[in-house]
TIPA-364054 format. One record per residue (C-alpha): x, y, z. Coordinates in steps of 0.001 Angstrom, whole numbers, m for minus. Each point is the difference from the previous one (the first is absolute). Layout:
N
[atom [X Y Z]],
...
# end
This chain:
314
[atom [m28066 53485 3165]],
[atom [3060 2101 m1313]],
[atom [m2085 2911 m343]],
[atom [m2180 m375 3036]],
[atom [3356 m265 2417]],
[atom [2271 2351 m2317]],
[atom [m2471 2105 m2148]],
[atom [2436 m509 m2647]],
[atom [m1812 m1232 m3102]],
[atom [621 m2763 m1761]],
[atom [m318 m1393 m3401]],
[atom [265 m3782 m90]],
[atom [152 m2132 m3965]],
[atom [m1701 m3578 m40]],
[atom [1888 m1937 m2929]],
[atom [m1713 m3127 885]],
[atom [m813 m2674 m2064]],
[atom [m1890 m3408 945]],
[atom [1509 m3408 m63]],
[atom [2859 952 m1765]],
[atom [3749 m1641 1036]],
[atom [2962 2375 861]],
[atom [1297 m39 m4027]],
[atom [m3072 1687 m873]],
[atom [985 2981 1818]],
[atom [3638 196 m1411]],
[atom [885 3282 m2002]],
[atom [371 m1013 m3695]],
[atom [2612 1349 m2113]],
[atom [m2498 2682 m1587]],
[atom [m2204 1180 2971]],
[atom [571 3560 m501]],
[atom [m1372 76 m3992]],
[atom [m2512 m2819 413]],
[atom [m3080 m328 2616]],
[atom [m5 m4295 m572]],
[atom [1523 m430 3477]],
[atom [m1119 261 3556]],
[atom [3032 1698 1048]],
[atom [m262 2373 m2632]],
[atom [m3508 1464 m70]],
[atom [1270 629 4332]],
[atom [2796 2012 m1419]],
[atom [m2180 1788 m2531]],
[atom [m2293 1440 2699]],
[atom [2772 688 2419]],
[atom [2048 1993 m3030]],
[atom [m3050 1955 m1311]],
[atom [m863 808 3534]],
[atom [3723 1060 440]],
[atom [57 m2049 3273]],
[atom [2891 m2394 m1086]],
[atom [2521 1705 2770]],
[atom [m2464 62 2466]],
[atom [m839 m3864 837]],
[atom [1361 m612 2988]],
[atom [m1151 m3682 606]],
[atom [m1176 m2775 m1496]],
[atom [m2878 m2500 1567]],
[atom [m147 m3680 m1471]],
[atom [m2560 m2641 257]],
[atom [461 m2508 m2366]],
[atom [699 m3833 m160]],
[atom [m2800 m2173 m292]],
[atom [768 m587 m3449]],
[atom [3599 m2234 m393]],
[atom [32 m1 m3631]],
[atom [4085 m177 m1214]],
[atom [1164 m794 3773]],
[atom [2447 m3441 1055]],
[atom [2000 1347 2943]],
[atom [m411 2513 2339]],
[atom [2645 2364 m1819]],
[atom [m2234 1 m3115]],
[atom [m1658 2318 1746]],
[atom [2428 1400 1844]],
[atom [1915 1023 m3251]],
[atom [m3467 862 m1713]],
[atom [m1065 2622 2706]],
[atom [3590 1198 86]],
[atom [m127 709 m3352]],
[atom [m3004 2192 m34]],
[atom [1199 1677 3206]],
[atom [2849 1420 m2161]],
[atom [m2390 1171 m2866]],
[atom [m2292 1704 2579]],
[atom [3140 1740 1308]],
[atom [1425 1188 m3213]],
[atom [m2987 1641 m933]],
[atom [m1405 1189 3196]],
[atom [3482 498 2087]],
[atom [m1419 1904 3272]],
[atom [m1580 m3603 928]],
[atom [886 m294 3774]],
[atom [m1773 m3242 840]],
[atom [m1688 m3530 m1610]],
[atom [m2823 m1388 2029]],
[atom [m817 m3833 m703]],
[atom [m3474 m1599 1391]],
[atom [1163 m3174 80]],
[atom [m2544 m2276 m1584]],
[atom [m2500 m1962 1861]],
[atom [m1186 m3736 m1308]],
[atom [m2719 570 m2031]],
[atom [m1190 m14 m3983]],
[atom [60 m3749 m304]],
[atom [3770 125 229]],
[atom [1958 m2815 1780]],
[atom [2118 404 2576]],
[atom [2818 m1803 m2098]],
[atom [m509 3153 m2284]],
[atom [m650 2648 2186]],
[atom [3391 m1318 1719]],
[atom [1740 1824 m2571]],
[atom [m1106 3311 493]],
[atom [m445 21 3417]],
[atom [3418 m771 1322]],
[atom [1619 2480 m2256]],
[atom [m1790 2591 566]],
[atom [1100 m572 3810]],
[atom [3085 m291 m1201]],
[atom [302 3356 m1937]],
[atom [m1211 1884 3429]],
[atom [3002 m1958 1618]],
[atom [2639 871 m2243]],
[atom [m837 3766 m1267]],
[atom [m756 2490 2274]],
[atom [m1558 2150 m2187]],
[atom [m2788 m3014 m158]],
[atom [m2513 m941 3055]],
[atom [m2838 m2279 292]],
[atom [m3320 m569 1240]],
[atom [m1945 m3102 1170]],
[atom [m3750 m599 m1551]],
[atom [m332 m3388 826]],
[atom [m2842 567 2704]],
[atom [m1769 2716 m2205]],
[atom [m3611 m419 m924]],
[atom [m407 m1600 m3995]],
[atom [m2842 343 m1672]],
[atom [m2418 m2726 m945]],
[atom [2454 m823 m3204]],
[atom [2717 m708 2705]],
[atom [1802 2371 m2744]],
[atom [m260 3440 734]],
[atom [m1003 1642 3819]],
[atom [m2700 1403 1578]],
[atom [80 3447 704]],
[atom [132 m166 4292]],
[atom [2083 m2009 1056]],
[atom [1657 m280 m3427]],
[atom [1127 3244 m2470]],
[atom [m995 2196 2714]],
[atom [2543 m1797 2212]],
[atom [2606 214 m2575]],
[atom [m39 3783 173]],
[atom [m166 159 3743]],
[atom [2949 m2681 506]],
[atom [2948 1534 m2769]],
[atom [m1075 3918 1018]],
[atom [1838 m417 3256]],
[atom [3098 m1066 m1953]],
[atom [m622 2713 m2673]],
[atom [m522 2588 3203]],
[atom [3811 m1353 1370]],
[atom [2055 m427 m3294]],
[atom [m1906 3305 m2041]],
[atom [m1137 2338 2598]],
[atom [2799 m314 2942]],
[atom [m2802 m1716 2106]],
[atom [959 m1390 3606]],
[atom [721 m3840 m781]],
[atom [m2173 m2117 2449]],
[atom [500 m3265 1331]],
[atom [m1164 m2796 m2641]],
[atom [m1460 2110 m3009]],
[atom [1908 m2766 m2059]],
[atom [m1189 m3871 115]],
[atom [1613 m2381 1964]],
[atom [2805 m1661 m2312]],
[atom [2212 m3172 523]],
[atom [3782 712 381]],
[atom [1370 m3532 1123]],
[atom [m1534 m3730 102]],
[atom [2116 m1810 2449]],
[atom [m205 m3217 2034]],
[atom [407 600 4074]],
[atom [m77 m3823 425]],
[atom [m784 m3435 m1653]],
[atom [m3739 1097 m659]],
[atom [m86 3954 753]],
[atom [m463 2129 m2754]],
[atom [560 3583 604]],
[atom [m1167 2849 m2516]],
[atom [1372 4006 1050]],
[atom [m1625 2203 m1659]],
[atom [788 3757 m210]],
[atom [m2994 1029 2397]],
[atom [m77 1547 3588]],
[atom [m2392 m2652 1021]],
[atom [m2550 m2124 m1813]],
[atom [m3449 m1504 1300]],
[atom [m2244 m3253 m1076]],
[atom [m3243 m1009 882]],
[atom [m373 m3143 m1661]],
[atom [2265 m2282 m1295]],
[atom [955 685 m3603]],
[atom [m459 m3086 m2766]],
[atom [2115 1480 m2696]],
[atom [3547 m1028 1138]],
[atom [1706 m2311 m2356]],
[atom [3346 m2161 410]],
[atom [1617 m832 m3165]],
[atom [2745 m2350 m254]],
[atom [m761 m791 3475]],
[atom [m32 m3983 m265]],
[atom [m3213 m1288 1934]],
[atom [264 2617 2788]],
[atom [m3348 2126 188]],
[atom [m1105 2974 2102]],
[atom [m1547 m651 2810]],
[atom [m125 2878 2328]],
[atom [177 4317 m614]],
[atom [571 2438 1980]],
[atom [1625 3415 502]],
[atom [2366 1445 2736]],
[atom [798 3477 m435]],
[atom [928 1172 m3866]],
[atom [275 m3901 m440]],
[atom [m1589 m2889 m1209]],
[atom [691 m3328 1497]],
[atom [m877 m3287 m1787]],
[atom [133 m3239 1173]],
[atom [770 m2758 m2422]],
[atom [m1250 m4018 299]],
[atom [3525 m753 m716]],
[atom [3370 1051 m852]],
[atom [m378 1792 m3939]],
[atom [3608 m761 m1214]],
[atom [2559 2437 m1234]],
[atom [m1766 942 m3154]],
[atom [m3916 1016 1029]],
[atom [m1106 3659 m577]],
[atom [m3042 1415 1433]],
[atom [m3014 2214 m1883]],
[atom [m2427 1965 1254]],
[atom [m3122 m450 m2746]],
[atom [m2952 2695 1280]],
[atom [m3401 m1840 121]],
[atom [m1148 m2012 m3389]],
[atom [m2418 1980 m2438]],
[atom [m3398 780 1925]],
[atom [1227 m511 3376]],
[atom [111 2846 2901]],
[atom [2574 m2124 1653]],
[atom [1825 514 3769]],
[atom [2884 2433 m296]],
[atom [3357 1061 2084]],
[atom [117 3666 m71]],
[atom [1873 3141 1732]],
[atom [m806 2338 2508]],
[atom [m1416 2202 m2944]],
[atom [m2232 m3211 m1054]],
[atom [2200 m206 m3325]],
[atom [m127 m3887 m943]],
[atom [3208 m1816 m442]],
[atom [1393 49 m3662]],
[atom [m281 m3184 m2193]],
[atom [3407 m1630 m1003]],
[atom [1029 m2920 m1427]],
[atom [2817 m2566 484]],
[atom [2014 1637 2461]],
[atom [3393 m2136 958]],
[atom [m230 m1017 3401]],
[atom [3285 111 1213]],
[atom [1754 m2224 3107]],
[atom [1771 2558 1775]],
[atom [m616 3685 m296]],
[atom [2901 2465 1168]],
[atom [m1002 3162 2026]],
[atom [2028 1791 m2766]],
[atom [m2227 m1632 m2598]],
[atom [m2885 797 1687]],
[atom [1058 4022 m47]],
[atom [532 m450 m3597]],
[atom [m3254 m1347 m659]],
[atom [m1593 2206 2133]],
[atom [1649 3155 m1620]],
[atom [m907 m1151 m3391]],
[atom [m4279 795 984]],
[atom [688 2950 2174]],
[atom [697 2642 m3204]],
[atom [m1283 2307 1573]],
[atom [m700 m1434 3733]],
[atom [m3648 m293 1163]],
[atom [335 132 3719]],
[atom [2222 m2470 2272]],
[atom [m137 m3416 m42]],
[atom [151 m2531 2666]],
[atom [3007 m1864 440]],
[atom [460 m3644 966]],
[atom [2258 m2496 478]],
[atom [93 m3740 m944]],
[atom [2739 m2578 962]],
[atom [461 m2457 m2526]],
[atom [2201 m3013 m99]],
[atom [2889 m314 m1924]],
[atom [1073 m2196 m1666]],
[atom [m3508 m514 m1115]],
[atom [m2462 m2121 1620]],
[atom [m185 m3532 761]],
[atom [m2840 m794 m2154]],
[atom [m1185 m3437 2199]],
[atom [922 m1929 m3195]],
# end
């Protein structure tokens, strides 16, 4: 696609390995004498090939495997880590890509958890680092890997337009990144409200892979969206501690999805605080903290809340 729309060609390294947990791709101490290592037998071919200075980003897919992970900064820290040996030995790198992983491989979703939400995290807090949603990709019949439409061929198609704005002074349009949560907030007693960073979004059927946690016995019983928002009405009041996920469809399901105007499903997180009262100066904070670099405008709204907080009906 690079070459097609720039005639500029390109050479592109696969250092993938299957199954394997983020430690696996660490650099050991001797990479550059011994070829044991994953990260060093990359760094062998992109020495001899005197291409080290020339790597200008980096594109991730990995995560089904949890091996070594307890919190979500496990992996935070571990990706981190290798982030600085990539850039110490191939310093031009402009750009890290992460294809945030999609339920599959027999891995549960208490697992998964752990490398899903940090990996959303990482595209919050570095700029240098952006995401993409694969939750509504095509797997193959192992529910593993993908099928080629619909699947790896939509991986390329999705992160060029991103590679076309950050490498090759592309115009940004509207919505090129998925939809992804800034603020969880209750409008009222039962009225969940999730902004997201996108202009607008779009459902067709309801989504089944909202979760309260901590939420007491309140349970979801409507979705909906309204402009870059989505607006969930609870059974019940969720008390002051509940968070709210966002799973993707279990293993083997197609599943009913909330996507942008670019059809870019919303990004899976996990335990996100809802909050009581939400400031319109926190909101442009959160809202600032996804928008490195901006990917079109977003709709604004406003909610009046009560304060002090709610009467619950108790």
């Amino acid at each position: 696609m690079i070459l097609d729309s720039y005639q500029i060609p390109v050479a592109i390294f696969n250092g993938a390995d299957g199954g394997e947990s983020i430690s696996f791709f660490q650099a050991p101490i001797d990479y550059q004498t011994s070829l044991d290592s994953n990260y060093a037998k990359l760094y062998f071919r992109l020495n001899n090939t005197d291409l080290k200075n020339n790597v200008r980003a980096i594109l991730w897919s990995q995560g089904e495997n949890t091996g070594g992970l307890s919190t979500f900064d496990d992996y935070k820290t571990a990706f981190l880590q290798l982030k600085d040996s990539w850039l110490s030995d191939y310093p031009n790198i402009e750009k890290f890509y992460i294809f945030q992983t999609k339920i599959g491989c027999g891995t549960p979703i208490s697992k998964l958890k752990l490398t899903q939400e940090p990996q959303r995290q990482l595209a919050v807090e570095d700029p240098s680092i952006h995401i993409m949603s694969t939750s509504a990709l095509s797997q193959y019949t192992d529910n593993c890997h993908f099928n080629f439409a619909n699947g790896y061929e939509t991986f390329a198609t999705r992160i060029f337009e991103l590679v076309q704005r950050d490498l090759y002074n592309g115009a940004p349009p509207i919505d090129i990144e998925p939809p992804m949560i800034t603020a969880a907030f209750l409008s009222n007693s039962t009225s969940l409200v999730i902004e997201t960073d996108a202009s607008s979004l779009s459902m067709n059927l309801q989504p089944q892979d909202f979760q309260l946690n901590d939420a007491g016995s309140a349970t979801i019983v409507n979705i909906e969206v309204l402009g870059s928002n989505i607006v969930i009405t609870l059974s019940e009041y969720s008390g002051a501690n509940a968070s709210i996920s966002y799973l993707g469809p279990p293993e083997g399901v197609i599943g009913n999805f909330i996507n942008n105007s670019k059809g870019l499903e919303l990004l899976c997180f996990h335990e996100y605080s809802i909050i009581m009262s939400l400031s319109i100066d926190e909101r442009n904070q959160n809202l600032d903290k996804t928008m490195l670099p901006p990917t079109g405008p977003v709709q604004s709204s406003l909610f009046c809340r009560a304060n002090p907080p709610f009467h619950t009906g108790q």
